[in-house]
C-alpha positions as CSV (number, residue, x, y, z in Angstrom):
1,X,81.0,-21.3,121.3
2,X,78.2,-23.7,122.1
3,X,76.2,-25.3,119.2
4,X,72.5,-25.4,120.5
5,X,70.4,-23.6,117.9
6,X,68.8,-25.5,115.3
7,X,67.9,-25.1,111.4
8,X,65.4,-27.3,109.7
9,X,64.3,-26.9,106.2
10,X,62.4,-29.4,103.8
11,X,63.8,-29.9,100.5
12,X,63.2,-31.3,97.7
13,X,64.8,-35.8,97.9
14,X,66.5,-35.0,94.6
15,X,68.5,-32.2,95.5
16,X,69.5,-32.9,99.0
17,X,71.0,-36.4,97.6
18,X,73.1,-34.4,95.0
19,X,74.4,-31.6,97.4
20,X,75.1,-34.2,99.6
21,X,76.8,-36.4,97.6
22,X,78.8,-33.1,96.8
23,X,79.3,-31.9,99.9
24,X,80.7,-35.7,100.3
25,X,83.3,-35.0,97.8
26,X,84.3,-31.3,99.4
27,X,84.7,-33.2,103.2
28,X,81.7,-31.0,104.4
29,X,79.0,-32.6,106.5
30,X,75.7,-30.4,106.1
31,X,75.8,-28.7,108.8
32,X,79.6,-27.4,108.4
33,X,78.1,-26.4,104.9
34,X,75.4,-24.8,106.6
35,X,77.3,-23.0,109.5
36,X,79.8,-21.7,106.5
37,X,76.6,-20.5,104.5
38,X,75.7,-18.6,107.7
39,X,79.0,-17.0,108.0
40,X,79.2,-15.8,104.2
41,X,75.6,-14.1,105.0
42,X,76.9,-12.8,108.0
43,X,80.4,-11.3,106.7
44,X,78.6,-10.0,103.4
45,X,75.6,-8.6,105.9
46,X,73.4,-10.5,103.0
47,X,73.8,-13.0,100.7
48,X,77.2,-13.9,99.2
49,X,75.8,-14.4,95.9
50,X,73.9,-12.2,93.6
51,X,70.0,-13.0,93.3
52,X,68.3,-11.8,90.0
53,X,65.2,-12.4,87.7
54,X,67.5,-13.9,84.4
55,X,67.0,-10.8,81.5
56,X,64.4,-12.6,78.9
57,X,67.9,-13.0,76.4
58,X,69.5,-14.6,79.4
59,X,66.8,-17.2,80.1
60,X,66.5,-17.8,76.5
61,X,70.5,-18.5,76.4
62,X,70.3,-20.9,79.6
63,X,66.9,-22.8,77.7
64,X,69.0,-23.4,74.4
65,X,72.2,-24.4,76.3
66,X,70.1,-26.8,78.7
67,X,68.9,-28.2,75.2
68,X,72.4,-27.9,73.2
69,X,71.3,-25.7,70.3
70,X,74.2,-23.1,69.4
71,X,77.3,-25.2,71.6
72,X,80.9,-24.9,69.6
73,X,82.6,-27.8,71.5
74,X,86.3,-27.5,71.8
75,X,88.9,-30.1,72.2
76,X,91.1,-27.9,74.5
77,X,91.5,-24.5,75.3
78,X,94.3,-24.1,72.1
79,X,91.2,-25.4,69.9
80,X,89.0,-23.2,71.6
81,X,90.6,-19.8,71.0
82,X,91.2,-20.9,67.4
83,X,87.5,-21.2,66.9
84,X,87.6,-17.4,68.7
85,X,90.3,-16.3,66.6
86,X,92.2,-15.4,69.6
C-alpha cells in the first residue's frame, strides 16, 4: 500500500528524546512505531491499552514508590519470596 498520509503531533523535547532513544534500542524508527500503534488501535477497534483515572489508593501508592517510602528491595527472586514467605 502507498504511504502518503501524514501525522504530526508536538511533544514535549524530553520525552520524544527518551522514546526515541528507546525506540533506537527496539530497531523501530518513529514512524514504524507509529504505523504499529495505528494497527494495535485498529485490530483492538480502540486503544490497546487500558486508560483510567488512578483509584486515590493507587495514586497514593505510585507517589510513595516515585519517592521510595515502603520499597522491600530484594537481591533475587529466591530473596524475594523469602521476604513473602512464599
Amino acid at each position: 500500500m502507498n504511504k502518503t498520509a501524514t501525522v504530526r503531533a508536538r511533544l514535549e523535547p524530553g520525552l520524544k528524546e527518551k522514546v526515541e532513544e528507546i525506540l533506537q534500542k527496539l530497531g523501530l524508527s518513529t514512524t514504524q512505531a507509529i504505523t504499529l500503534y495505528y494497527k494495535q488501535i485498529e485490530m483492538n477497534n480502540g486503544l490497546p491499552f487500558d486508560v483510567v483515572v488512578p483509584s486515590a489508593l493507587t495514586k497514593r501508592t505510585m507517589d510513595e514508590t516515585d519517592s521510595g517510602e515502603g520499597l522491600t528491595l530484594c537481591e533475587d527472586a529466591e530473596d524475594m519470596f523469602k521476604k513473602l514467605g512464599i
